[in-house]
C-alpha atoms as a printed R data frame, in Angstrom:
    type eleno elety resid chain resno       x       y       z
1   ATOM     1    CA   UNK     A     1 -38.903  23.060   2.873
2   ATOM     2    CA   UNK     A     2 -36.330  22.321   0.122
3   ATOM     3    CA   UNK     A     3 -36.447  24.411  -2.770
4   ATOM     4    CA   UNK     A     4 -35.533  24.782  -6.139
5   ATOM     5    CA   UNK     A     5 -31.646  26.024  -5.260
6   ATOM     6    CA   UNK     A     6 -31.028  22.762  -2.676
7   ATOM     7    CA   UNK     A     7 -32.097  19.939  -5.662
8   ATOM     8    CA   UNK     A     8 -29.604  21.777  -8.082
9   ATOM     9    CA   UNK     A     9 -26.995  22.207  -5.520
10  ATOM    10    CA   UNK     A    10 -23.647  19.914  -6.798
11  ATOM    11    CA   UNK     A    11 -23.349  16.390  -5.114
12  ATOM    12    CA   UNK     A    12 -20.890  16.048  -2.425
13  ATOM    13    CA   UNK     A    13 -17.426  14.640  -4.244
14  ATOM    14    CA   UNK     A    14 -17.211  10.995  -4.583
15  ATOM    15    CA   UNK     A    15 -13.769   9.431  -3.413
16  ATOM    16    CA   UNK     A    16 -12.655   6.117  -4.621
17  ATOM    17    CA   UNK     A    17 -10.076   5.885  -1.328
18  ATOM    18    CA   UNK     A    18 -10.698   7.565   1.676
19  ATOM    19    CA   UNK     A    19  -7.399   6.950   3.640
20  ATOM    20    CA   UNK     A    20  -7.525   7.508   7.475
21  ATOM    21    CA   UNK     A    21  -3.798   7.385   9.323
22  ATOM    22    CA   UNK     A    22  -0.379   8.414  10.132
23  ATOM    23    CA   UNK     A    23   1.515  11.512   8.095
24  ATOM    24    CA   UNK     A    24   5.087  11.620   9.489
25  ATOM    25    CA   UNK     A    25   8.032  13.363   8.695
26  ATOM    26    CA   UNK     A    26  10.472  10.442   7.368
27  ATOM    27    CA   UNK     A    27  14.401  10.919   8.366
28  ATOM    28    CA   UNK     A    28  16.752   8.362   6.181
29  ATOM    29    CA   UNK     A    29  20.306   8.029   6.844
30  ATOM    30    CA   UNK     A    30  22.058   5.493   4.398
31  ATOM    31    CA   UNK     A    31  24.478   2.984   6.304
32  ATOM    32    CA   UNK     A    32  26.751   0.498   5.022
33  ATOM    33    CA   UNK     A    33  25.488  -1.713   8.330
34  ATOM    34    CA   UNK     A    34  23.192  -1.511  11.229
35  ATOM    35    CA   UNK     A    35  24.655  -0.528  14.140
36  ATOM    36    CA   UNK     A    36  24.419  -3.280  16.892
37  ATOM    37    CA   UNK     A    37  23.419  -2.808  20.646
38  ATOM    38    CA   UNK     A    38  25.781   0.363  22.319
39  ATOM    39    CA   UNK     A    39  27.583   0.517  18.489
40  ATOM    40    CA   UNK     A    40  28.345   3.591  16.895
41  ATOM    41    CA   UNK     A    41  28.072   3.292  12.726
42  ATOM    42    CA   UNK     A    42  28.686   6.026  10.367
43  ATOM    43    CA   UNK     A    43  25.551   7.010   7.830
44  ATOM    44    CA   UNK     A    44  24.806   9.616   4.828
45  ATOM    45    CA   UNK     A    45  23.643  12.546   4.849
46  ATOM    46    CA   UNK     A    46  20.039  13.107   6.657
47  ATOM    47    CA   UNK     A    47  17.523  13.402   3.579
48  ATOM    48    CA   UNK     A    48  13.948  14.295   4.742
49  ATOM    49    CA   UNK     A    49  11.021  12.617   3.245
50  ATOM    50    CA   UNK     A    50   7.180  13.285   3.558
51  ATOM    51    CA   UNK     A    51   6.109  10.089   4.832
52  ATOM    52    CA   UNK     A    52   3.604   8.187   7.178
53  ATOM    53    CA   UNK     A    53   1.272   5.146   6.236
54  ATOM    54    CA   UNK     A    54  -1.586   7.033   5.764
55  ATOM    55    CA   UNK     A    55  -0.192  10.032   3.930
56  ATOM    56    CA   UNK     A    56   2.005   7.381   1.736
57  ATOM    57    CA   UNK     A    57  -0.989   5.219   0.786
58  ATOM    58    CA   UNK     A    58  -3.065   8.720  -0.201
59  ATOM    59    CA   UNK     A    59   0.055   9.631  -2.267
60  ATOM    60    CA   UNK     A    60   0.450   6.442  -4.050
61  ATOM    61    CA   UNK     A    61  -3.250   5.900  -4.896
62  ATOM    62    CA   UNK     A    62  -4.005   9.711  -6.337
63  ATOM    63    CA   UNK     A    63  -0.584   9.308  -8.538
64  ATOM    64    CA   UNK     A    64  -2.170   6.320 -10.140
65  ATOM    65    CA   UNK     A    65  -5.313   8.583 -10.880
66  ATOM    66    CA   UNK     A    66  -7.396   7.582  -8.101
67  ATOM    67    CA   UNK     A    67  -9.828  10.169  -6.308
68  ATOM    68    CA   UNK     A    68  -8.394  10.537  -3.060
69  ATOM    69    CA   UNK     A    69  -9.007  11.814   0.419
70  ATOM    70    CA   UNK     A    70  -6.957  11.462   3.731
71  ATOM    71    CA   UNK     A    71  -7.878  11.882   6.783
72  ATOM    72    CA   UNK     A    72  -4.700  12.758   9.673
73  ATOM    73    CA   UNK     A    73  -3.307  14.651  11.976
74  ATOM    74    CA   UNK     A    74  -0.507  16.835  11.695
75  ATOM    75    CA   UNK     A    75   1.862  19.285  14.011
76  ATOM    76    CA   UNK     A    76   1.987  23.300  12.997
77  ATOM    77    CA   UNK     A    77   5.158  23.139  12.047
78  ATOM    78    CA   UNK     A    78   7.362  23.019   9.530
79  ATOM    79    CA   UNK     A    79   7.049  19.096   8.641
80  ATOM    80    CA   UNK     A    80   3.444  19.108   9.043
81  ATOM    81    CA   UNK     A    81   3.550  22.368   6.065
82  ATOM    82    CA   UNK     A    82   5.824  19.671   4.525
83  ATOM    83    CA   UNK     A    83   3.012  16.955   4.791
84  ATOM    84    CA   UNK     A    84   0.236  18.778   3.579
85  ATOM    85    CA   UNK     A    85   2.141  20.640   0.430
86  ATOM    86    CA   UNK     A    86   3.313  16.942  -0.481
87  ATOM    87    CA   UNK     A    87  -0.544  15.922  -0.471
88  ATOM    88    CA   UNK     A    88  -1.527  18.595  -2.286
89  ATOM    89    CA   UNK     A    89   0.868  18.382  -5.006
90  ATOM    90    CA   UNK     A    90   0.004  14.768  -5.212
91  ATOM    91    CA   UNK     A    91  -3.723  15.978  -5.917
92  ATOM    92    CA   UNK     A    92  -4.728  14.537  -2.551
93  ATOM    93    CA   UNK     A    93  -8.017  15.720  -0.803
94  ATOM    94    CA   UNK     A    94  -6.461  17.395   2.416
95  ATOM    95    CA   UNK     A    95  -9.639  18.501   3.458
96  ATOM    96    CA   UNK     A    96  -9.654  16.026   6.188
97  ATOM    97    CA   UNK     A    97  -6.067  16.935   7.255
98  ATOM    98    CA   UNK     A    98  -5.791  18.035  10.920
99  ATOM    99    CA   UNK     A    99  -3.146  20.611  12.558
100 ATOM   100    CA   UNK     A   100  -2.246  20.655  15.843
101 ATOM   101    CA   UNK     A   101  -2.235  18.785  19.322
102 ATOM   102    CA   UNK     A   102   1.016  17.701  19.126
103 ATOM   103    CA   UNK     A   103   4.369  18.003  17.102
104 ATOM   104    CA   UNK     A   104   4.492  15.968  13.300
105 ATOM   105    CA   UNK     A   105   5.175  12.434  13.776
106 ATOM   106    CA   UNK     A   106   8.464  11.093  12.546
107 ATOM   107    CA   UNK     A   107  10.158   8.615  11.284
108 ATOM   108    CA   UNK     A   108  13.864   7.631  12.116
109 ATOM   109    CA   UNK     A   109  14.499   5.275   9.018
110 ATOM   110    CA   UNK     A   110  17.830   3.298   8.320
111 ATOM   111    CA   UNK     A   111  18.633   1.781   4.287
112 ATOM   112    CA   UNK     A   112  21.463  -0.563   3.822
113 ATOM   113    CA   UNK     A   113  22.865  -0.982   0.664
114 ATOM   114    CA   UNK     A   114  20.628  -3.881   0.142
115 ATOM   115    CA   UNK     A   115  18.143  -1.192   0.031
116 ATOM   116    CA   UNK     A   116  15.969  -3.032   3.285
117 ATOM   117    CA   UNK     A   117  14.722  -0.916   6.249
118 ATOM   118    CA   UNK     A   118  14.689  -0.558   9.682
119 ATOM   119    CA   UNK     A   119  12.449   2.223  11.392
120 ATOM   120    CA   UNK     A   120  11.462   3.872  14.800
121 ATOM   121    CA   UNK     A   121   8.580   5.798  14.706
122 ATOM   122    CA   UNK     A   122   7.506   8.708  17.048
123 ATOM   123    CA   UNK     A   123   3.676   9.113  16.764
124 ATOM   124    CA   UNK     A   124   3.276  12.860  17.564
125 ATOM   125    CA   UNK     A   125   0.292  14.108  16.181
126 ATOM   126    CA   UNK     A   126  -0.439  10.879  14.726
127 ATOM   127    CA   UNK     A   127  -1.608   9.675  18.365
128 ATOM   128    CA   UNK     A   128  -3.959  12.680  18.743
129 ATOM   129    CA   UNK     A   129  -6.243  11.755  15.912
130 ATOM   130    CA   UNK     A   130  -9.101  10.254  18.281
131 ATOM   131    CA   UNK     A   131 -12.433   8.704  17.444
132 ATOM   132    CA   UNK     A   132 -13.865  11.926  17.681
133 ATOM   133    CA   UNK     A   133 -12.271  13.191  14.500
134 ATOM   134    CA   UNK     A   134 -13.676  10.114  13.098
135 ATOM   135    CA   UNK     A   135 -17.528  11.406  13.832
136 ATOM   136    CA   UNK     A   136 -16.698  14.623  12.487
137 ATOM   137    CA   UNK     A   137 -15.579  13.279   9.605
138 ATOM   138    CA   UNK     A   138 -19.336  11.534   8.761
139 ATOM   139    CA   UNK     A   139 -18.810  13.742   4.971
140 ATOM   140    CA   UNK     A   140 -15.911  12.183   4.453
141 ATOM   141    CA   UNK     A   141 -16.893   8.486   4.851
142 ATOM   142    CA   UNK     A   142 -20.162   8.909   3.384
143 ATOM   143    CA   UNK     A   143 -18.311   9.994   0.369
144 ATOM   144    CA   UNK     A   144 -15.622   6.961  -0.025
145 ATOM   145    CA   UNK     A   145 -16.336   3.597  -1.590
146 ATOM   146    CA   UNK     A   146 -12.864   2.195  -0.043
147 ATOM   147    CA   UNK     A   147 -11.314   3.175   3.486
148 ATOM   148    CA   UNK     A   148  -7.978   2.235   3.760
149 ATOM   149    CA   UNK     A   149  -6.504   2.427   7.602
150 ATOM   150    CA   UNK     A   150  -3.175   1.341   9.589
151 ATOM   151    CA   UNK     A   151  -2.299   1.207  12.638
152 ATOM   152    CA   UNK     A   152   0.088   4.115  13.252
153 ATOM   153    CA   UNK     A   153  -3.022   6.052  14.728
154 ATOM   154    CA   UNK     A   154  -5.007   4.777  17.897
155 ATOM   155    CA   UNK     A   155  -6.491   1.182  18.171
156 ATOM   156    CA   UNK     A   156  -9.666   2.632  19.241
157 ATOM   157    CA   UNK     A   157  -9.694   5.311  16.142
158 ATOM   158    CA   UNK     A   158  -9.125   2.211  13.692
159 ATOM   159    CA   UNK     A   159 -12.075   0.690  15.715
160 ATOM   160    CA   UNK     A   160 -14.505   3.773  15.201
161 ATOM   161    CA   UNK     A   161 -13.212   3.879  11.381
162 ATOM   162    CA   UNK     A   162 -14.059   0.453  10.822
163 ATOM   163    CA   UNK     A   163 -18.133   1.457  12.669
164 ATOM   164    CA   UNK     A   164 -18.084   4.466  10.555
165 ATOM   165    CA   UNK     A   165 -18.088   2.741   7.102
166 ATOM   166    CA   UNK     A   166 -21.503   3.992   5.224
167 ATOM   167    CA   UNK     A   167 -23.079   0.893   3.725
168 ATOM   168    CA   UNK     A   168 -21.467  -1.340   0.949
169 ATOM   169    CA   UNK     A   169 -18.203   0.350   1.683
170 ATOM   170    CA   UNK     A   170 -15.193  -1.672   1.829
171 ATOM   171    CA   UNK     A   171 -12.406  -1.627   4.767
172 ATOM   172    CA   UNK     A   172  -8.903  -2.691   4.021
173 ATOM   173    CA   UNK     A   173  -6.736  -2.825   7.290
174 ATOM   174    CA   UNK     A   174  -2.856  -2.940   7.558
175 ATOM   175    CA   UNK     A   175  -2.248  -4.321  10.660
176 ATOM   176    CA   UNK     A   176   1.478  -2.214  10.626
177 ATOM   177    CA   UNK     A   177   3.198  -1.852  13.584
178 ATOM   178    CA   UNK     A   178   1.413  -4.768  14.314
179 ATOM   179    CA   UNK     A   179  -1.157  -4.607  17.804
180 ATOM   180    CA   UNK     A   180  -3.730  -7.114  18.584
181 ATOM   181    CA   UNK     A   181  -6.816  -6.622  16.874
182 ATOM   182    CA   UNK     A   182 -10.696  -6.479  18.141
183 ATOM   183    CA   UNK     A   183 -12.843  -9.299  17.006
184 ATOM   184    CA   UNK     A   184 -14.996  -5.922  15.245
185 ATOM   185    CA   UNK     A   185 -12.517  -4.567  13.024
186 ATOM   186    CA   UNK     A   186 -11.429  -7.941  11.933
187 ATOM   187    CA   UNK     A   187 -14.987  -8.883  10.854
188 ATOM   188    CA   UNK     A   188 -14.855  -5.388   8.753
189 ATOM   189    CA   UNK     A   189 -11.634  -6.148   6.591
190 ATOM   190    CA   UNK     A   190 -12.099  -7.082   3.393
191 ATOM   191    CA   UNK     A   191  -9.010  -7.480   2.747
192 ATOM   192    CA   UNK     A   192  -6.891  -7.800   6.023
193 ATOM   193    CA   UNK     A   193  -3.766  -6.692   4.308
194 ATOM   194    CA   UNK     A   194  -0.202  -8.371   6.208
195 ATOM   195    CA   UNK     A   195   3.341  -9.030   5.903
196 ATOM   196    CA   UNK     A   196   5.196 -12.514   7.238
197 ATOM   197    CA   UNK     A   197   5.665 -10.384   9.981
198 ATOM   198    CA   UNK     A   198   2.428  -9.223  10.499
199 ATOM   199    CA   UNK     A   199   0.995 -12.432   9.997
200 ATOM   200    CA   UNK     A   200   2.735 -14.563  12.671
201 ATOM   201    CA   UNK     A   201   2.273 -11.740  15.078
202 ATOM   202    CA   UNK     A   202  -1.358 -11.639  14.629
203 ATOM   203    CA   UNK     A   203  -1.433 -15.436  14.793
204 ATOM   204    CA   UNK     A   204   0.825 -16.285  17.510
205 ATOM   205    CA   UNK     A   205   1.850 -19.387  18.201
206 ATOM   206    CA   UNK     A   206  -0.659 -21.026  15.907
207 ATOM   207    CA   UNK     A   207   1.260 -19.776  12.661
208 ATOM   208    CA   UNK     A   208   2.055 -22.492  10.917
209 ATOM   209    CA   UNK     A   209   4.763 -22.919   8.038
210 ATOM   210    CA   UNK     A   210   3.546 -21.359   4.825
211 ATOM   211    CA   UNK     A   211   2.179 -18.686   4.048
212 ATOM   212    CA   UNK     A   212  -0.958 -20.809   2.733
213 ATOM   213    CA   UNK     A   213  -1.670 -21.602   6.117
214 ATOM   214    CA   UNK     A   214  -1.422 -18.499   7.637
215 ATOM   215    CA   UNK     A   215  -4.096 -17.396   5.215
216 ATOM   216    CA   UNK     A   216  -6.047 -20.558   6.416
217 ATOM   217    CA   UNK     A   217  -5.312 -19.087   9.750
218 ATOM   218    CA   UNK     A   218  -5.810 -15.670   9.594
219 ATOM   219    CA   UNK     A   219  -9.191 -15.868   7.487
220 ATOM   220    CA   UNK     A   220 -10.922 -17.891  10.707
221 ATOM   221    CA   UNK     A   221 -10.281 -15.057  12.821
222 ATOM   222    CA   UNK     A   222 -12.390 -13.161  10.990
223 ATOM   223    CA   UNK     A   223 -11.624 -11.135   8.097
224 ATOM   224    CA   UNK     A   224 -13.846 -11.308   4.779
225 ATOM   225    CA   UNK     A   225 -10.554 -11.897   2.858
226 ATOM   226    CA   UNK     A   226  -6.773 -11.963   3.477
227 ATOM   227    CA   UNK     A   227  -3.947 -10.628   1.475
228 ATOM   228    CA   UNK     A   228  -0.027 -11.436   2.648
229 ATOM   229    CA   UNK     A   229   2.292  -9.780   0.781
230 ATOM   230    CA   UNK     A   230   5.516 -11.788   0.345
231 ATOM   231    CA   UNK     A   231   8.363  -9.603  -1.034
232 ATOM   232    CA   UNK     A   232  10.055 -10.340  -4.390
233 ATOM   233    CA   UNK     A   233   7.502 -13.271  -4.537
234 ATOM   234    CA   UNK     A   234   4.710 -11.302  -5.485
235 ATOM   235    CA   UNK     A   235   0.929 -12.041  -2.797
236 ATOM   236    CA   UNK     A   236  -1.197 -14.468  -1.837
237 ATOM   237    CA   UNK     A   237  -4.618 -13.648  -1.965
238 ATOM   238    CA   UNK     A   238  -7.539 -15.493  -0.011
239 ATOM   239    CA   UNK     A   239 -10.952 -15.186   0.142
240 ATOM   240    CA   UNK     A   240 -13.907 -16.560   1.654
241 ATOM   241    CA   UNK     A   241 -15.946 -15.942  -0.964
242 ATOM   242    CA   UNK     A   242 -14.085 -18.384  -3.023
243 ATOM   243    CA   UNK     A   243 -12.717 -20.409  -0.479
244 ATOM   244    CA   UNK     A   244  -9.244 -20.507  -2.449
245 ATOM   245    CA   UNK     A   245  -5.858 -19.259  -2.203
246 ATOM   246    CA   UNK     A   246  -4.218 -17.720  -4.938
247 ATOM   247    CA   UNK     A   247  -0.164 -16.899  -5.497
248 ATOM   248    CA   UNK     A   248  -0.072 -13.774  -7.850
249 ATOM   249    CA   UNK     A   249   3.508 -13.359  -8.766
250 ATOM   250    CA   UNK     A   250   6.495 -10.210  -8.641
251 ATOM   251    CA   UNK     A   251   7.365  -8.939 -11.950
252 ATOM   252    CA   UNK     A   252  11.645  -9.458 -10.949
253 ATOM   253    CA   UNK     A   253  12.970  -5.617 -10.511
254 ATOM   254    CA   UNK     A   254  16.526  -4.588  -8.752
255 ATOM   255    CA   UNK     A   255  15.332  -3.330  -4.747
256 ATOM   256    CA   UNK     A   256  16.916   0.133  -4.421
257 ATOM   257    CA   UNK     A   257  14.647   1.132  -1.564
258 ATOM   258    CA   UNK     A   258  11.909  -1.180  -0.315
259 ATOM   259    CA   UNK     A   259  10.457   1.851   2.269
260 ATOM   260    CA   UNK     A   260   6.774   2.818   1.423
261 ATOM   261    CA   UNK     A   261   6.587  -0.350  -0.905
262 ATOM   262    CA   UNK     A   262   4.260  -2.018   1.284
263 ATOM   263    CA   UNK     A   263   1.836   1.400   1.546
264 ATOM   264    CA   UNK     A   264   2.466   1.205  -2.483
265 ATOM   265    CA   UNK     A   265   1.067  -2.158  -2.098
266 ATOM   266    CA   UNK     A   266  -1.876  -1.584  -0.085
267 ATOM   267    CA   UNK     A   267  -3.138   1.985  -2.006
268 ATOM   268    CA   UNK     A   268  -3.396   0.785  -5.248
269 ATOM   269    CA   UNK     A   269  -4.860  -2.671  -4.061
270 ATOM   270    CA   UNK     A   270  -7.506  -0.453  -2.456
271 ATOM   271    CA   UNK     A   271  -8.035   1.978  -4.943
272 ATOM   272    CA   UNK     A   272  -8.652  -0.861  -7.629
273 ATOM   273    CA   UNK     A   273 -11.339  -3.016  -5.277
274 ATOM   274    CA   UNK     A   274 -13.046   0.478  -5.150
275 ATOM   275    CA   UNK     A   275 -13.428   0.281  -8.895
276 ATOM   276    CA   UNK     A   276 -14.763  -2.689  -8.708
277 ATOM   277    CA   UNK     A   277 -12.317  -5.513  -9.742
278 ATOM   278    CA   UNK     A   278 -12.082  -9.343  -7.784
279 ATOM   279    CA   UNK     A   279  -9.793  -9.127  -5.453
280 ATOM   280    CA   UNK     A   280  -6.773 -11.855  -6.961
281 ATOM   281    CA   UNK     A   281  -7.095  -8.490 -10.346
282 ATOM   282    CA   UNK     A   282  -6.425  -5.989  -7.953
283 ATOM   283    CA   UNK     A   283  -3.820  -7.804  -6.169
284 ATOM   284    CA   UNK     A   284  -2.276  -8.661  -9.158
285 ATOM   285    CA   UNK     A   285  -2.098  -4.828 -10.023
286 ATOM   286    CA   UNK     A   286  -0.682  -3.943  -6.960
287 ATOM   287    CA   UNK     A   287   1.496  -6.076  -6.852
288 ATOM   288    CA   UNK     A   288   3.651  -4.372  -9.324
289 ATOM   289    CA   UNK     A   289   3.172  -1.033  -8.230
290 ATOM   290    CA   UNK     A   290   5.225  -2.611  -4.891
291 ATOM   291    CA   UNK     A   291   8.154  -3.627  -7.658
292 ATOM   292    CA   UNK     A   292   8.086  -0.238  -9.362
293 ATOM   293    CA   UNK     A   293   8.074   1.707  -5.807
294 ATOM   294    CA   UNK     A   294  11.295   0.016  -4.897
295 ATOM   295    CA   UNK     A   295  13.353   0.998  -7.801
296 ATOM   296    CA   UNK     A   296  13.798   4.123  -6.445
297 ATOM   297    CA   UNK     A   297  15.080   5.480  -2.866
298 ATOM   298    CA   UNK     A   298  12.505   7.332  -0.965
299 ATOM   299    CA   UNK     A   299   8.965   6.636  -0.082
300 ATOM   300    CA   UNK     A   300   6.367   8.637  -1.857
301 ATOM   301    CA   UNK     A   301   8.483  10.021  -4.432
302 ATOM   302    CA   UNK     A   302   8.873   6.782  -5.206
303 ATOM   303    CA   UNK     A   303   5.373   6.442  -6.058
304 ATOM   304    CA   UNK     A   304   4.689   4.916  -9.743
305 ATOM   305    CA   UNK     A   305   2.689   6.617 -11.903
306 ATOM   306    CA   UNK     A   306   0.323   4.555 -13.650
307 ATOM   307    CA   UNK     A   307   2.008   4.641 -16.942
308 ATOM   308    CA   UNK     A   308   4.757   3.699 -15.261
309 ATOM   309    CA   UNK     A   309   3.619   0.572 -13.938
310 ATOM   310    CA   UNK     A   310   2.208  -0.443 -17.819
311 ATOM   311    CA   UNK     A   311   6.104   0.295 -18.275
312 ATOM   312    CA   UNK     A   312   7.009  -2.210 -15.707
């Protein structure tokens, strides 16, 4: 039945990251303060970023050279043509790249001068992208060693992500905004990426205080390995493989922006278990592609290059 033409048709592409989540429009106003509860504060001009979890992490892995792929859902509109172009330029895969059901997503982001954070997200399209766009996307998956996924999408589309994995494929979850998590997608993370917030949410009122035993913690829920990012300190890295838990240290850099640090984080992490490294290497890695993201304002355009974190 197969002839000559289908064995010397070209395999399908091979992705090292396949990145399934949220593209948003990001909206940053600078403030010298957060306003309190019914206070009025003056801010910066409005600067408009392509952002999201999903698109940032697709960003940040394909400017450090890695094959990438992301799979979203956008509006038809004029952030969502904002979204894509930003992919594309990036040398993303946007074949996976939805339009429509809803308006872009966005992001209403505060930076104080200290250069943290606050944000308020509105899903939009974001919330449309349902486990049926997983199926369709069987291609896609069968094509990815790594599938990185948040939780800026649907808790039952991260659950039919983490069933669609083709075999010896690796899922690494960022539990962010953090949601309580099925006792299926947990068993599928290798790593379980988190924050301190993150963490304690996840672990309620059994967190205890270090971030040692929240590892301890989080890795009996579950999770083939754990990875809590800790700021300026650098990660700690633990896996049951090894049964340890590892500090990997912050190279010391001045914060300008910390927004998209943590997707920074979390790409390059991902992209570097996909090529095949132990997981305390690619930690250690990613780790200061986090310090080189937030020497610069903005999200993906602060996105190191990988000469850039040799630089570092």
């Amino acid at each position: 039945m197969y002839g000559h033409d289908d064995a010397a048709a070209p395999a399908p592409p091979r992705y090292d990251l396949l990145v399934v989540g949220s593209a948003n429009a990001d909206l940053v106003v600078g403030v010298d303060r957060r306003p309190g509860p019914g206070e009025t504060v003056l801010g910066t001009d409005l600067v408009v970023h392509p952002g999201g979890k999903g698109a940032n992490q697709a960003v940040a892995a394909a400017r450090l050279g890695a094959r990438t792929a992301l799979l979203a859902r956008v509006g038809d509109d004029a952030h969502g043509r904002l979204l894509r172009a930003s992919q594309q330029d990036a040398g993303v895969d946007t074949a996976g790249v939805l339009v429509g059901g809803a308006p872009t997503g966005v992001a209403l982001i505060t930076v104080d001068p200290s250069g943290d954070n606050s944000i308020v997200v509105s899903p939009g399209a974001n919330a449309r992208l349902t486990p049926k766009d997983i199926r369709a996307a069987g291609p896609l998956f069968a094509s990815a060693r790594v599938v990185s996924v948040q939780l800026e999408i649907p808790l039952e589309t991260v659950a039919e992500t983490a069933r669609a994995l083709s075999p010896g494929a690796r899922l690494v979850l960022n539990p962010s905004p953090p949601a309580p998590l099925p006792d299926e997608v947990l068993a599928a993370c290798d790593p379980l990426v988190v924050n301190e917030h993150e963490a304690r949410f996840i672990l309620g009122g059994g967190a205890g205080g270090t971030p040692e035993s929240w590892a301890r913690d989080l890795t009996a829920l579950g999770p083939r390995s754990v990875v809590i990012t800790l700021g300026a300190e650098g990660a700690l890295v633990s896996d049951t493989r090894t049964g340890e838990a590892v500090r990997v240290p912050s190279p010391e850099v001045r914060a300008v922006d910390t927004t998209g640090a943590g997707d920074a984080f979390t790409a390059a992490l991902a992209w570097r278990l996909g090529l095949g490294e132990e997981l305390t290497e690619a930690a250690a890695f990613a780790v200061r592609v986090g310090a080189a993201a937030v020497t610069k304002e903005g999200a993906q355009v602060s996105f190191p290059t990988a000469e850039e974190v040799s630089a570092l």
